[in-house]
CHARMM-style PDB file with segment names, atoms N, HN, CA, C and O in Angstrom:
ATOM      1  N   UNK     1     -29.348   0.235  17.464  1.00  0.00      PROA
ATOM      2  CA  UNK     1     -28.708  -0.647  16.500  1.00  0.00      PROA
ATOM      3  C   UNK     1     -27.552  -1.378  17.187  1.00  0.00      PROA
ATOM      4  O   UNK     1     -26.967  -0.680  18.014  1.00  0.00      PROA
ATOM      5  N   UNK     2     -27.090  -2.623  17.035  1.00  0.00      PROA
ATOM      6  HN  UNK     2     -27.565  -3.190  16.363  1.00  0.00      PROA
ATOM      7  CA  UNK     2     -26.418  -3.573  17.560  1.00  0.00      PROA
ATOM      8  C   UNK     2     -25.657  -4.478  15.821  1.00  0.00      PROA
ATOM      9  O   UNK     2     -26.036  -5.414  15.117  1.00  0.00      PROA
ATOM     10  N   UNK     3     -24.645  -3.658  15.798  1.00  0.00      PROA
ATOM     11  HN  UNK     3     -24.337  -2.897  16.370  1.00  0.00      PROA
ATOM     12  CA  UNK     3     -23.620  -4.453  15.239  1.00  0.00      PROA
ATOM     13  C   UNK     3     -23.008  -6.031  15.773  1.00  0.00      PROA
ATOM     14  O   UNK     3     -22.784  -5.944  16.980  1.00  0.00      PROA
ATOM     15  N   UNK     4     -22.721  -7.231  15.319  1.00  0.00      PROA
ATOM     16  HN  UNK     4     -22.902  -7.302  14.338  1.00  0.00      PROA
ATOM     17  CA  UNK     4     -23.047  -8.905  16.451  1.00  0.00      PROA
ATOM     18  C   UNK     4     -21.170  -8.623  16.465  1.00  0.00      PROA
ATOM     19  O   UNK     4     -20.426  -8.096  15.638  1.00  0.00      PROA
ATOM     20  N   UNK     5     -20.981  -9.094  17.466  1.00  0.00      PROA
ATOM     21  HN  UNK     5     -21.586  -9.522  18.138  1.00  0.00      PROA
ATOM     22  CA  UNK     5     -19.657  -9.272  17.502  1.00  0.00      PROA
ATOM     23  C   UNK     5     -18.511  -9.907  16.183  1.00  0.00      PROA
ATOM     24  O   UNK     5     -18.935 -10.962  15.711  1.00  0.00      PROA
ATOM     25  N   UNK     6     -17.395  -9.502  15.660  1.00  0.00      PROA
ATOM     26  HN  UNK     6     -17.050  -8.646  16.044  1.00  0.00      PROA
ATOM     27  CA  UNK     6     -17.142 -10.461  14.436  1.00  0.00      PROA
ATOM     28  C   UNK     6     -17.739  -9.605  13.199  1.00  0.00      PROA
ATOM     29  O   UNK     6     -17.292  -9.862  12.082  1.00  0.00      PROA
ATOM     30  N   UNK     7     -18.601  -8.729  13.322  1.00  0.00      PROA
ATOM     31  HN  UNK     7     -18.964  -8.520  14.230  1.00  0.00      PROA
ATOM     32  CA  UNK     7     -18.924  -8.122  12.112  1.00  0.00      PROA
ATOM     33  C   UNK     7     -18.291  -6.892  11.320  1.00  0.00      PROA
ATOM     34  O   UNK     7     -17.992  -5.863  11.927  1.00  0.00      PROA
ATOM     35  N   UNK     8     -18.050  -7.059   9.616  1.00  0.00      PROA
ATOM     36  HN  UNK     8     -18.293  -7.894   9.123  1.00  0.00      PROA
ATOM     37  CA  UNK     8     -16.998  -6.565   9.386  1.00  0.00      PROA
ATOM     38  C   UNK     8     -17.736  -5.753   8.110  1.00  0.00      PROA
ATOM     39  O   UNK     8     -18.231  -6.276   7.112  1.00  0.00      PROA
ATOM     40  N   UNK     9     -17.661  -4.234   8.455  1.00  0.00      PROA
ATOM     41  HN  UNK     9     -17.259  -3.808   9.266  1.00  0.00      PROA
ATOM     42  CA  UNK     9     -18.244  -3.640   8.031  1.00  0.00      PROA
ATOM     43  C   UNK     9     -17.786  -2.350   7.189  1.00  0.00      PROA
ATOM     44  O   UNK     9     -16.705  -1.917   7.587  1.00  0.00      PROA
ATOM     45  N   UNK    10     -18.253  -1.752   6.300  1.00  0.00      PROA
ATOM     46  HN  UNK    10     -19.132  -2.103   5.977  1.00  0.00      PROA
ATOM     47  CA  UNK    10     -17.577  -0.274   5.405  1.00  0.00      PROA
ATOM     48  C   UNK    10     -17.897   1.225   6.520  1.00  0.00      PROA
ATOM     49  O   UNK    10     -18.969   1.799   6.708  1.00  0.00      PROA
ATOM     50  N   UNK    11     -16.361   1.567   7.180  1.00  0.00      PROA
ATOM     51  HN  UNK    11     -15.490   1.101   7.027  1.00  0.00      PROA
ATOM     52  CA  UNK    11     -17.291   2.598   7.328  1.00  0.00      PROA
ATOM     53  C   UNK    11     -16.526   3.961   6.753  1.00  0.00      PROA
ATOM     54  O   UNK    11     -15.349   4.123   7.073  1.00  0.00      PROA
ATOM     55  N   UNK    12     -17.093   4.798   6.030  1.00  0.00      PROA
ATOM     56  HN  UNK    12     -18.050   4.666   5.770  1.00  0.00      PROA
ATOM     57  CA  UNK    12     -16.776   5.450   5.331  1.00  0.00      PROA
ATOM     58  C   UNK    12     -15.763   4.941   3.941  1.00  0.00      PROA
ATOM     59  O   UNK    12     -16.261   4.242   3.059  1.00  0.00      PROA
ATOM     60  N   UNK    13     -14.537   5.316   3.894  1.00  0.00      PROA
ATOM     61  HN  UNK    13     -14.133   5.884   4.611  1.00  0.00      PROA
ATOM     62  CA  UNK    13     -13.316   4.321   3.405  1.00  0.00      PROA
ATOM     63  C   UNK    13     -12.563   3.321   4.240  1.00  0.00      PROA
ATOM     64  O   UNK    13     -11.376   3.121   3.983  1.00  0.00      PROA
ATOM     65  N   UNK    14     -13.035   2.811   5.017  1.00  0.00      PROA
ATOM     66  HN  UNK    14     -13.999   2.973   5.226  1.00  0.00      PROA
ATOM     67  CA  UNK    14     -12.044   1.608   5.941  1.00  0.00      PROA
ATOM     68  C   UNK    14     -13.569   0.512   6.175  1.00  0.00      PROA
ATOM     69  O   UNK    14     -14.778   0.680   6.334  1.00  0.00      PROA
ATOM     70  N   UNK    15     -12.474  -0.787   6.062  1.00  0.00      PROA
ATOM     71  HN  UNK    15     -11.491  -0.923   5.933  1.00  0.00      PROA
ATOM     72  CA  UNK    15     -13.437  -1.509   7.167  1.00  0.00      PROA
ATOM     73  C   UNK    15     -12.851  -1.678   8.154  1.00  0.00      PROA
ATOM     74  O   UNK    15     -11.665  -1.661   8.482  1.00  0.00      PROA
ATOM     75  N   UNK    16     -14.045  -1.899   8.769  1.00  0.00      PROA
ATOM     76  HN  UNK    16     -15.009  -1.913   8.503  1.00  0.00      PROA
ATOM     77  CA  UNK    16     -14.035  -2.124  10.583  1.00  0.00      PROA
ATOM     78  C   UNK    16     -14.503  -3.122  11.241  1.00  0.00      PROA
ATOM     79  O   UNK    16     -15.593  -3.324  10.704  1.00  0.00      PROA
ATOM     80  N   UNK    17     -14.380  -3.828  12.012  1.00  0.00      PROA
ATOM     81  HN  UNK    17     -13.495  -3.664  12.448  1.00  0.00      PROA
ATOM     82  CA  UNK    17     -14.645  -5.127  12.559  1.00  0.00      PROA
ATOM     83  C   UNK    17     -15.215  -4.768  13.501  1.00  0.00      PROA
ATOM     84  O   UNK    17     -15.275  -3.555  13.704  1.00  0.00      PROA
ATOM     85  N   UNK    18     -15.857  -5.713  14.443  1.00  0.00      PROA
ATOM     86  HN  UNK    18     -15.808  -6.699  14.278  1.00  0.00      PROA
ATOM     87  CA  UNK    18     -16.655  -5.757  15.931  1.00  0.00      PROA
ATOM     88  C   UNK    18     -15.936  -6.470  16.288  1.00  0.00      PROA
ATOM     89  O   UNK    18     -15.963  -7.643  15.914  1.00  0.00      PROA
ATOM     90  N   UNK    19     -14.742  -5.836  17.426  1.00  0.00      PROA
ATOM     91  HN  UNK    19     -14.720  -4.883  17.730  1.00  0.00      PROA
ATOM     92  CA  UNK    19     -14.412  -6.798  18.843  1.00  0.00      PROA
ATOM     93  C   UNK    19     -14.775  -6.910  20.009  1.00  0.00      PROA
ATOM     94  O   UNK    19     -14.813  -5.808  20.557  1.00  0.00      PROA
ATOM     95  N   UNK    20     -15.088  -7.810  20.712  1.00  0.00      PROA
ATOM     96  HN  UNK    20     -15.056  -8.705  20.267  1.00  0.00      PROA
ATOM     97  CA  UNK    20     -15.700  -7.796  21.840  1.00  0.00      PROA
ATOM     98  C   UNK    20     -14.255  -7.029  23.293  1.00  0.00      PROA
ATOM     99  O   UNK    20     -13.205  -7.660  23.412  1.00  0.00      PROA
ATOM    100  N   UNK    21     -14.405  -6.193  23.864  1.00  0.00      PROA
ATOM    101  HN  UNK    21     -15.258  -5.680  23.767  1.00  0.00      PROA
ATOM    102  CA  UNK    21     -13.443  -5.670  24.849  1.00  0.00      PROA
ATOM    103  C   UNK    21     -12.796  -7.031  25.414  1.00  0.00      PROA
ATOM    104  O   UNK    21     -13.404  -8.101  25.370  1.00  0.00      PROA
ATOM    105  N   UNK    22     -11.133  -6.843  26.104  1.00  0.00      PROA
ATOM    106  HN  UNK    22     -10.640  -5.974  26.140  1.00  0.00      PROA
ATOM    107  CA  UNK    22     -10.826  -7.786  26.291  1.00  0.00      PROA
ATOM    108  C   UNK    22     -10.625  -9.038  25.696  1.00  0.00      PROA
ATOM    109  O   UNK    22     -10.200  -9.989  26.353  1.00  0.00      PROA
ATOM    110  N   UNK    23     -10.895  -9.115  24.509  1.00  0.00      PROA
ATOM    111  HN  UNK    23     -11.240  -8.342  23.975  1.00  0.00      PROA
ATOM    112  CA  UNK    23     -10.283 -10.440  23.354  1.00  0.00      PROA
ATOM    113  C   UNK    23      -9.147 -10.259  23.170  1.00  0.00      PROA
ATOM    114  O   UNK    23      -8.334 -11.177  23.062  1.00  0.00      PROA
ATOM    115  N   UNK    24      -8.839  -8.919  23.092  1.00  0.00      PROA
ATOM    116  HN  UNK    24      -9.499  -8.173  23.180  1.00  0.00      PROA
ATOM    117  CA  UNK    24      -7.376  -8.994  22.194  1.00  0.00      PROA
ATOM    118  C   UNK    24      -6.897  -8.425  23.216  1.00  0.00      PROA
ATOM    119  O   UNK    24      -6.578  -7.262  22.971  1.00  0.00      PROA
ATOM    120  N   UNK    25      -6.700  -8.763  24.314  1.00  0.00      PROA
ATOM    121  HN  UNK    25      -6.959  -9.708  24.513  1.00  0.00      PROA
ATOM    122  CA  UNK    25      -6.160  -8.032  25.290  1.00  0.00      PROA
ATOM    123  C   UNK    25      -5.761  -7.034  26.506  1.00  0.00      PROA
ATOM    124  O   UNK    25      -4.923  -6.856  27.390  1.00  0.00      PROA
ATOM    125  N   UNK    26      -7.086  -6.445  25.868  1.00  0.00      PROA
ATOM    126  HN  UNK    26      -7.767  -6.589  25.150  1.00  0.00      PROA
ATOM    127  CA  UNK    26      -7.225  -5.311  26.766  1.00  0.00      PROA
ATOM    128  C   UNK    26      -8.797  -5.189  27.113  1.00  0.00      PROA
ATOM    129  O   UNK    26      -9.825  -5.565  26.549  1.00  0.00      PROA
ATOM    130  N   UNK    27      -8.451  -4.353  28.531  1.00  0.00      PROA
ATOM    131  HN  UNK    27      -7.617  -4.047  28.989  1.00  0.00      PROA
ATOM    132  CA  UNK    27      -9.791  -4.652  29.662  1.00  0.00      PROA
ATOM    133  C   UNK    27     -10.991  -3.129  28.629  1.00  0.00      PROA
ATOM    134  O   UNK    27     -12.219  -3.062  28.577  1.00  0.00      PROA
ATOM    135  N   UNK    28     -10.472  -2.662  28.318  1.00  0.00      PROA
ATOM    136  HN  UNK    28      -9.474  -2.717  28.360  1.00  0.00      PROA
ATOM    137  CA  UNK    28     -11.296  -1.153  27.963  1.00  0.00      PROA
ATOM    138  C   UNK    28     -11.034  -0.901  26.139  1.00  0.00      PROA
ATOM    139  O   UNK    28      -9.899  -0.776  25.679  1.00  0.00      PROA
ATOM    140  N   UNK    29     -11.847  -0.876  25.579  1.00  0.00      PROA
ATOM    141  HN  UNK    29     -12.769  -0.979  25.952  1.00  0.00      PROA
ATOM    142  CA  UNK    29     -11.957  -0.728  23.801  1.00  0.00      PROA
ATOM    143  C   UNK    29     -11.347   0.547  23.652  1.00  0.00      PROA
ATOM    144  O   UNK    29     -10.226   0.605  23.147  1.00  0.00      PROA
ATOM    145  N   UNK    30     -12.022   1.730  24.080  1.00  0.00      PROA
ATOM    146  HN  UNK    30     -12.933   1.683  24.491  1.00  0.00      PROA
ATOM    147  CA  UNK    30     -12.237   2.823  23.412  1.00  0.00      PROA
ATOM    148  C   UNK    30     -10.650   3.165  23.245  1.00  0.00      PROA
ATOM    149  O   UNK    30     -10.340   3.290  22.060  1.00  0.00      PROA
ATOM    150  N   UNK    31      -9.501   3.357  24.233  1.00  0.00      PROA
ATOM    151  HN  UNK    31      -9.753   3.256  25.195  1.00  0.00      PROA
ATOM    152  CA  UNK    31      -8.270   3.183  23.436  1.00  0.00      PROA
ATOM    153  C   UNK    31      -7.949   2.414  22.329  1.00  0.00      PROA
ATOM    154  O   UNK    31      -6.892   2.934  21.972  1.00  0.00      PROA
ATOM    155  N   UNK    32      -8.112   1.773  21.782  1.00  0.00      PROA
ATOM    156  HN  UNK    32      -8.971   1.351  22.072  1.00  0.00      PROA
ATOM    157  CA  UNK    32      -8.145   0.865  20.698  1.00  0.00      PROA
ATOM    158  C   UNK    32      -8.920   0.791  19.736  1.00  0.00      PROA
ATOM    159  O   UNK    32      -8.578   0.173  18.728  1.00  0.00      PROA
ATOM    160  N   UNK    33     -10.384   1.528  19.850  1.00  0.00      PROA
ATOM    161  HN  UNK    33     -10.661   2.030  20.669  1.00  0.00      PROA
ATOM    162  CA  UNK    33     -10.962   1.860  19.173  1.00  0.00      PROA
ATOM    163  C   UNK    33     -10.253   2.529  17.706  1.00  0.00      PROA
ATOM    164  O   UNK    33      -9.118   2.988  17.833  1.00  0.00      PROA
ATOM    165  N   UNK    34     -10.797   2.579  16.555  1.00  0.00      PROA
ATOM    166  HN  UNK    34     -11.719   2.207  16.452  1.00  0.00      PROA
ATOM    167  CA  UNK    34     -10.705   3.248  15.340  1.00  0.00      PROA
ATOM    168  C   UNK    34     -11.027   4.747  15.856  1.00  0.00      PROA
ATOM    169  O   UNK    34     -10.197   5.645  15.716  1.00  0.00      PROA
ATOM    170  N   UNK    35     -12.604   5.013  16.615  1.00  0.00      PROA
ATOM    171  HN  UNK    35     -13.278   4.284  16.728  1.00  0.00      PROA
ATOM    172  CA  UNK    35     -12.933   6.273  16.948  1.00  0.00      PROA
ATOM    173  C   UNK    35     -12.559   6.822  17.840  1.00  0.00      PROA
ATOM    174  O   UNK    35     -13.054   7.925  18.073  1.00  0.00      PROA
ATOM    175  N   UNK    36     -11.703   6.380  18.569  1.00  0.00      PROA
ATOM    176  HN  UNK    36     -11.300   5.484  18.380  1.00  0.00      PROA
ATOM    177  CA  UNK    36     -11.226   7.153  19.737  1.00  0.00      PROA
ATOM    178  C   UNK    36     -10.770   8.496  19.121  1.00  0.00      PROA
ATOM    179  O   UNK    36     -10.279   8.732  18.017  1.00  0.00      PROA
ATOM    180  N   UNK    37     -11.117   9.417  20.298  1.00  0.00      PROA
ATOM    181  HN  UNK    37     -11.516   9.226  21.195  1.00  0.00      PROA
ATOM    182  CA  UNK    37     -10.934  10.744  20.012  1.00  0.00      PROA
ATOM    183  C   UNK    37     -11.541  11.914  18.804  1.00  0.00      PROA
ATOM    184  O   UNK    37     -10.955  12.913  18.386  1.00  0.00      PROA
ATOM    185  N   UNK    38     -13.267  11.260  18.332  1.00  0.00      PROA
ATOM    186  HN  UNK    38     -13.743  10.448  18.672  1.00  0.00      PROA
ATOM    187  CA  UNK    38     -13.716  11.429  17.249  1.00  0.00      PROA
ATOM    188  C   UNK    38     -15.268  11.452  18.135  1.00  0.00      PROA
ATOM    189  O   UNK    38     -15.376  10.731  19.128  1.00  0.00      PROA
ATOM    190  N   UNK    39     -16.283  12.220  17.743  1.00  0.00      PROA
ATOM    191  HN  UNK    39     -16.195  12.806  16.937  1.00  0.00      PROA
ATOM    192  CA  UNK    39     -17.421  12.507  18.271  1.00  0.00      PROA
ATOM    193  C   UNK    39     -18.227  10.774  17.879  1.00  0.00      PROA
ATOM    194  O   UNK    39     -19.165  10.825  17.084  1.00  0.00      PROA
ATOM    195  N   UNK    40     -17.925   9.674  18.313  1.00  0.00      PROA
ATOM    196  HN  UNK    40     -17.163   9.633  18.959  1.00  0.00      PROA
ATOM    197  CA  UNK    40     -18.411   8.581  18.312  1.00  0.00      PROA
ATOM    198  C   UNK    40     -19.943   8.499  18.394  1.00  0.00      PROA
ATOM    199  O   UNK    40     -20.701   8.263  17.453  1.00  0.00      PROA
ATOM    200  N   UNK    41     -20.126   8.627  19.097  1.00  0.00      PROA
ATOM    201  HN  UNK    41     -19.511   8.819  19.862  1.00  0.00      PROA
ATOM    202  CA  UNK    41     -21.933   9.197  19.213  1.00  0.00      PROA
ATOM    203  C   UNK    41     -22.462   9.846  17.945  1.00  0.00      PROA
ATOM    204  O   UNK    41     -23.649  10.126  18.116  1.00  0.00      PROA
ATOM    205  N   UNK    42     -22.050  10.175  16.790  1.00  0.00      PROA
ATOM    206  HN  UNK    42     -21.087   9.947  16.651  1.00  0.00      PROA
ATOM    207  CA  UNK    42     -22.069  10.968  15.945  1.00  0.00      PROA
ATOM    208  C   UNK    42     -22.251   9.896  14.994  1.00  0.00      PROA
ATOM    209  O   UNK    42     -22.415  10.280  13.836  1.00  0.00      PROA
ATOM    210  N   UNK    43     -22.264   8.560  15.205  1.00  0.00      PROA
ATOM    211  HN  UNK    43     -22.131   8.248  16.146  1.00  0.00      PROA
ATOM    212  CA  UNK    43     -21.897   7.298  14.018  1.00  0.00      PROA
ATOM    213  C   UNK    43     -22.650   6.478  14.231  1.00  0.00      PROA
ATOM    214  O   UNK    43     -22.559   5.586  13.387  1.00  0.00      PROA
ATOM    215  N   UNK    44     -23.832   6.194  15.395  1.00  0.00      PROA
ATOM    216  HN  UNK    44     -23.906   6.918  16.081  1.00  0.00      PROA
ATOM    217  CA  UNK    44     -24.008   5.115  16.217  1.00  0.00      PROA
ATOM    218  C   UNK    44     -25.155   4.679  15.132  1.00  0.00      PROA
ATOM    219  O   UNK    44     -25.646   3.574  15.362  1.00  0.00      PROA
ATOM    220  N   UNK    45     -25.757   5.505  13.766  1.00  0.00      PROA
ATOM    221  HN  UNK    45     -25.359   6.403  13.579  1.00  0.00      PROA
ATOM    222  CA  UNK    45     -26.045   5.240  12.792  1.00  0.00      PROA
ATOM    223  C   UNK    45     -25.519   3.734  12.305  1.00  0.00      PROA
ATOM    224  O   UNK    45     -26.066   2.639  12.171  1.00  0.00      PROA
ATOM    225  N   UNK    46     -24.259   4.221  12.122  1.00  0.00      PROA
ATOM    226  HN  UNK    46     -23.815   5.110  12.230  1.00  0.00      PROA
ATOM    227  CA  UNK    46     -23.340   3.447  11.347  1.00  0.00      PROA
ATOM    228  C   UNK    46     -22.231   2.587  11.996  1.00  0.00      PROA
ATOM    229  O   UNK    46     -21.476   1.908  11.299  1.00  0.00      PROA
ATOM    230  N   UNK    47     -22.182   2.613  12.775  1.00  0.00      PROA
ATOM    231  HN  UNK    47     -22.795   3.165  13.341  1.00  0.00      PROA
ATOM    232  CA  UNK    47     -21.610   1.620  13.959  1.00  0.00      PROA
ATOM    233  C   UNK    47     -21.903   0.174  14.683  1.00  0.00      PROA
ATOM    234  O   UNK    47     -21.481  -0.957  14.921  1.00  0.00      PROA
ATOM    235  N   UNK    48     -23.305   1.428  14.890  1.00  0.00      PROA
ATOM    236  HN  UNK    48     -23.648   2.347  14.696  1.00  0.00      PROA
ATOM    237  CA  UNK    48     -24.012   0.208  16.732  1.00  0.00      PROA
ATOM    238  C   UNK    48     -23.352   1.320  17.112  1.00  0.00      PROA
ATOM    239  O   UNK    48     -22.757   2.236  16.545  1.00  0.00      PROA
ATOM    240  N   UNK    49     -23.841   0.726  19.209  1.00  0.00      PROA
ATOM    241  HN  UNK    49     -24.325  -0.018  19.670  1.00  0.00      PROA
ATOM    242  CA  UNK    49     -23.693   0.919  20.074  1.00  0.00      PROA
ATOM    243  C   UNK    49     -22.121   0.168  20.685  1.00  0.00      PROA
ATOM    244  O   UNK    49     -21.899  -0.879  20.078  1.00  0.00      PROA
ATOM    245  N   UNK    50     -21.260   0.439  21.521  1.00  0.00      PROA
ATOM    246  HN  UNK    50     -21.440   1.290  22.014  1.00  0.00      PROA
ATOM    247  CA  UNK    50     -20.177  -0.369  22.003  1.00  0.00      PROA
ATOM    248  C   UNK    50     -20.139  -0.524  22.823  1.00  0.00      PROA
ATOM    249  O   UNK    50     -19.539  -1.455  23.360  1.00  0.00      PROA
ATOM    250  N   UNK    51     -21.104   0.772  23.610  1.00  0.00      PROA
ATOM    251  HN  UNK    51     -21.591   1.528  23.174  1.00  0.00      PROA
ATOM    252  CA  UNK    51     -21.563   0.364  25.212  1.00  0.00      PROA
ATOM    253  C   UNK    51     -22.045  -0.670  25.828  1.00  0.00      PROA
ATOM    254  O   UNK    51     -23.217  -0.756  25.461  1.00  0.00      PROA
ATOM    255  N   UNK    52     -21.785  -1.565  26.610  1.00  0.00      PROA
ATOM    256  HN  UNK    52     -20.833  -1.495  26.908  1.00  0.00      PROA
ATOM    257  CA  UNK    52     -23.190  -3.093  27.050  1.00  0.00      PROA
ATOM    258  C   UNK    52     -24.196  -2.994  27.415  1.00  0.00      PROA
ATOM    259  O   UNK    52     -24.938  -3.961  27.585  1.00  0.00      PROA
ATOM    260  N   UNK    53     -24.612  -1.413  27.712  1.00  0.00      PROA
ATOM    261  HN  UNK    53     -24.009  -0.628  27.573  1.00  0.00      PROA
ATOM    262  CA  UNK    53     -25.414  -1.591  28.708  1.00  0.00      PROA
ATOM    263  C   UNK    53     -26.798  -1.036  27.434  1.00  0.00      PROA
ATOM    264  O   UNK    53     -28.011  -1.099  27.633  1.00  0.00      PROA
ATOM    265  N   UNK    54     -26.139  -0.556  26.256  1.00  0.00      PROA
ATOM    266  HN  UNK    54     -25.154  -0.505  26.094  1.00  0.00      PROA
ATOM    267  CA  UNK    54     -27.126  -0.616  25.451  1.00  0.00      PROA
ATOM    268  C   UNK    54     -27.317  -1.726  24.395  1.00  0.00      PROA
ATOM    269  O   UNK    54     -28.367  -1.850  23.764  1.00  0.00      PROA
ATOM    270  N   UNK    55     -26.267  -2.505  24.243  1.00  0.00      PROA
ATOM    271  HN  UNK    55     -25.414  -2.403  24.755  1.00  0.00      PROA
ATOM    272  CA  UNK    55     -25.983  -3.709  23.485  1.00  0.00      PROA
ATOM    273  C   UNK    55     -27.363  -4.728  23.949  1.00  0.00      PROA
ATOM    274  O   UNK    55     -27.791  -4.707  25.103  1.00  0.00      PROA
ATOM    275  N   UNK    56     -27.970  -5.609  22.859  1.00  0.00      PROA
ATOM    276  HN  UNK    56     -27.623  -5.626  21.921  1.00  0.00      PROA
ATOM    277  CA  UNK    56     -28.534  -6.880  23.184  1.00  0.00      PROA
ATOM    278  C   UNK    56     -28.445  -7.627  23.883  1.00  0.00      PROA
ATOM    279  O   UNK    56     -29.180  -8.167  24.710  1.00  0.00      PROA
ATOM    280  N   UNK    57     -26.744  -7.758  23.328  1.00  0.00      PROA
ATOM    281  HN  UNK    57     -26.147  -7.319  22.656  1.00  0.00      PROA
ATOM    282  CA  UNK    57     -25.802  -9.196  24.328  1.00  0.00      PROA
ATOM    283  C   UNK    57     -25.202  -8.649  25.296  1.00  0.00      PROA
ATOM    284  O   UNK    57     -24.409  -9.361  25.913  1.00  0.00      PROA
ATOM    285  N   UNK    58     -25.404  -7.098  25.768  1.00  0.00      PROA
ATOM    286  HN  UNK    58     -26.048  -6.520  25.267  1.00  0.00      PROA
ATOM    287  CA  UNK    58     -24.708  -6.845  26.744  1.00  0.00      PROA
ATOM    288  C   UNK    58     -23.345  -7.091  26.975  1.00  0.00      PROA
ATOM    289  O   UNK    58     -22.900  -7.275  28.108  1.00  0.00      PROA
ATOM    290  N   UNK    59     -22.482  -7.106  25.687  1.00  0.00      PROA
ATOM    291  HN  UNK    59     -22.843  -6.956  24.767  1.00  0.00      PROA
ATOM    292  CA  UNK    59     -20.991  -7.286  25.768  1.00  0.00      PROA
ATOM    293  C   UNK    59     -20.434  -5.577  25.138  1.00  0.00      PROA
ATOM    294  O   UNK    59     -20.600  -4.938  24.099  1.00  0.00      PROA
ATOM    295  N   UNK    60     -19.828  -5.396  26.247  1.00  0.00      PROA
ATOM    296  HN  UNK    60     -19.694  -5.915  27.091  1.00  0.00      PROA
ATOM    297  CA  UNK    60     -18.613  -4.105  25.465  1.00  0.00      PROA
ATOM    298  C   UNK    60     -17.826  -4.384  24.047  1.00  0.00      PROA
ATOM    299  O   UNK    60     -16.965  -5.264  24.019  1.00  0.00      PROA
ATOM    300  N   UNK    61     -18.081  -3.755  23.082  1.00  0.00      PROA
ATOM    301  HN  UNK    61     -18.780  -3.040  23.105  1.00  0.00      PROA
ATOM    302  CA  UNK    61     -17.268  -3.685  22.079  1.00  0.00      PROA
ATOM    303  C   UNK    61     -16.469  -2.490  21.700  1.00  0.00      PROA
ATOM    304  O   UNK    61     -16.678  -1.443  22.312  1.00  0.00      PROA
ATOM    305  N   UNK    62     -15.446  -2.541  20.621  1.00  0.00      PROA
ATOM    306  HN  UNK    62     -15.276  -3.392  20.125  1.00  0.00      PROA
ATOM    307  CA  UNK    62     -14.661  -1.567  19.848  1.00  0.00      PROA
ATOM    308  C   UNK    62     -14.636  -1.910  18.358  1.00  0.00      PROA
ATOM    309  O   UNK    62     -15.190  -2.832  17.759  1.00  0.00      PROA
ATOM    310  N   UNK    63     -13.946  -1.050  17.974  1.00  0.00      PROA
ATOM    311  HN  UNK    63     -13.496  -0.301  18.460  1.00  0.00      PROA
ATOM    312  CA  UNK    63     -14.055  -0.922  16.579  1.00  0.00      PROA
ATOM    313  C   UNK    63     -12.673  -0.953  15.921  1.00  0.00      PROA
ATOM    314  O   UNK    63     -12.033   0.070  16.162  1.00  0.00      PROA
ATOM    315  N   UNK    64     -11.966  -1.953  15.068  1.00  0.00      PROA
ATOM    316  HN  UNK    64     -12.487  -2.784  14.872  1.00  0.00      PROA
ATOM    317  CA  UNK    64     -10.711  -1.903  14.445  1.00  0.00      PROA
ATOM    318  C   UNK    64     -11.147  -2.111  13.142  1.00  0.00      PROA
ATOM    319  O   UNK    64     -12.206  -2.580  12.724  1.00  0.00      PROA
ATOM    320  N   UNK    65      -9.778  -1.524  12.340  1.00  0.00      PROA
ATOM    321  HN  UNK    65      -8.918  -1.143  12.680  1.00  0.00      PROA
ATOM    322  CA  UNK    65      -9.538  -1.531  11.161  1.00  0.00      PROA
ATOM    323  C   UNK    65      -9.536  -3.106  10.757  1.00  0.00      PROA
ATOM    324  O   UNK    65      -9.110  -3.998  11.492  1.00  0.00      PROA
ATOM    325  N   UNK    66      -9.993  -3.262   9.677  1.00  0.00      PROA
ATOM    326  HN  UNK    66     -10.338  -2.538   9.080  1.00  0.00      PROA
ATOM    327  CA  UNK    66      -9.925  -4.802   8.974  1.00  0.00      PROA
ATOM    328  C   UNK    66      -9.260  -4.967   7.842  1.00  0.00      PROA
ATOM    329  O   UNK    66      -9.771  -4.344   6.912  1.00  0.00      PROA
ATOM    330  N   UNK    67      -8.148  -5.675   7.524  1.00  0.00      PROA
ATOM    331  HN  UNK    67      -7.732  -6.181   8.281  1.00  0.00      PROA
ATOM    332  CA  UNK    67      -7.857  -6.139   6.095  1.00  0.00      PROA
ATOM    333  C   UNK    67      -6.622  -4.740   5.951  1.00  0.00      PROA
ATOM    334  O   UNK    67      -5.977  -4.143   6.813  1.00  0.00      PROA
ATOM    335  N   UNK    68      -6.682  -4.617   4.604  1.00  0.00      PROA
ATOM    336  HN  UNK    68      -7.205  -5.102   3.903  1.00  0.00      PROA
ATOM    337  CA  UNK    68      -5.968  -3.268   4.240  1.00  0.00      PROA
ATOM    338  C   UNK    68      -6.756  -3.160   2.773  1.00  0.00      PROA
ATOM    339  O   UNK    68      -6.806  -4.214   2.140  1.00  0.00      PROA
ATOM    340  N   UNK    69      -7.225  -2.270   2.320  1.00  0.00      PROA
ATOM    341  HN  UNK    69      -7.185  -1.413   2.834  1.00  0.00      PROA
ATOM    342  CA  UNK    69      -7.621  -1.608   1.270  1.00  0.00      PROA
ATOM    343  C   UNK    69      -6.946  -1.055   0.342  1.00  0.00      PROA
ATOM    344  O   UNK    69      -6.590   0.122   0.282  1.00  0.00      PROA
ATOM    345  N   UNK    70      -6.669  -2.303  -0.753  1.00  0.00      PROA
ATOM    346  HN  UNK    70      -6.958  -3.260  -0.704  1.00  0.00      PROA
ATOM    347  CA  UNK    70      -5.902  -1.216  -1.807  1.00  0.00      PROA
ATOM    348  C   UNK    70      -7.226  -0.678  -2.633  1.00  0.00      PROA
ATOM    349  OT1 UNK    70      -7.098   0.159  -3.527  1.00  0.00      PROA
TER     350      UNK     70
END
């Protein structure tokens, strides 16, 4: 599964966006990630992949919070 870059999605109670690594600054996602430090592999259900090398477009992504949820 391949979440497209830009896509803004429910996961669990939060949304989460698709950033492509390096947009916002930084060379590596997974610090920045939402899942960092969380069995990630465990979601790829509900995620995608963030890796490139399993991605379509072959771009590294991460996962941030979107918006705020009241």
């Amino acid at each position: 599964m391949t979440r497209p870059i830009g896509e803004v999605f429910t996961f669990f109670d939060h949304k989460l966006i698709v950033v492509e690594d390096g947009k916002d600054g930084y060379i590596t996602g997974c610090a920045r990630c939402e899942l960092h430090c969380k069995p990630c592999e465990l979601y790829y259900g509900i995620t995608g992949h963030c890796e490139g090398y399993r991605r379509f477009d072959r771009k590294d992504v991460h996962f941030v919070k979107f918006g705020v949820d009241f």
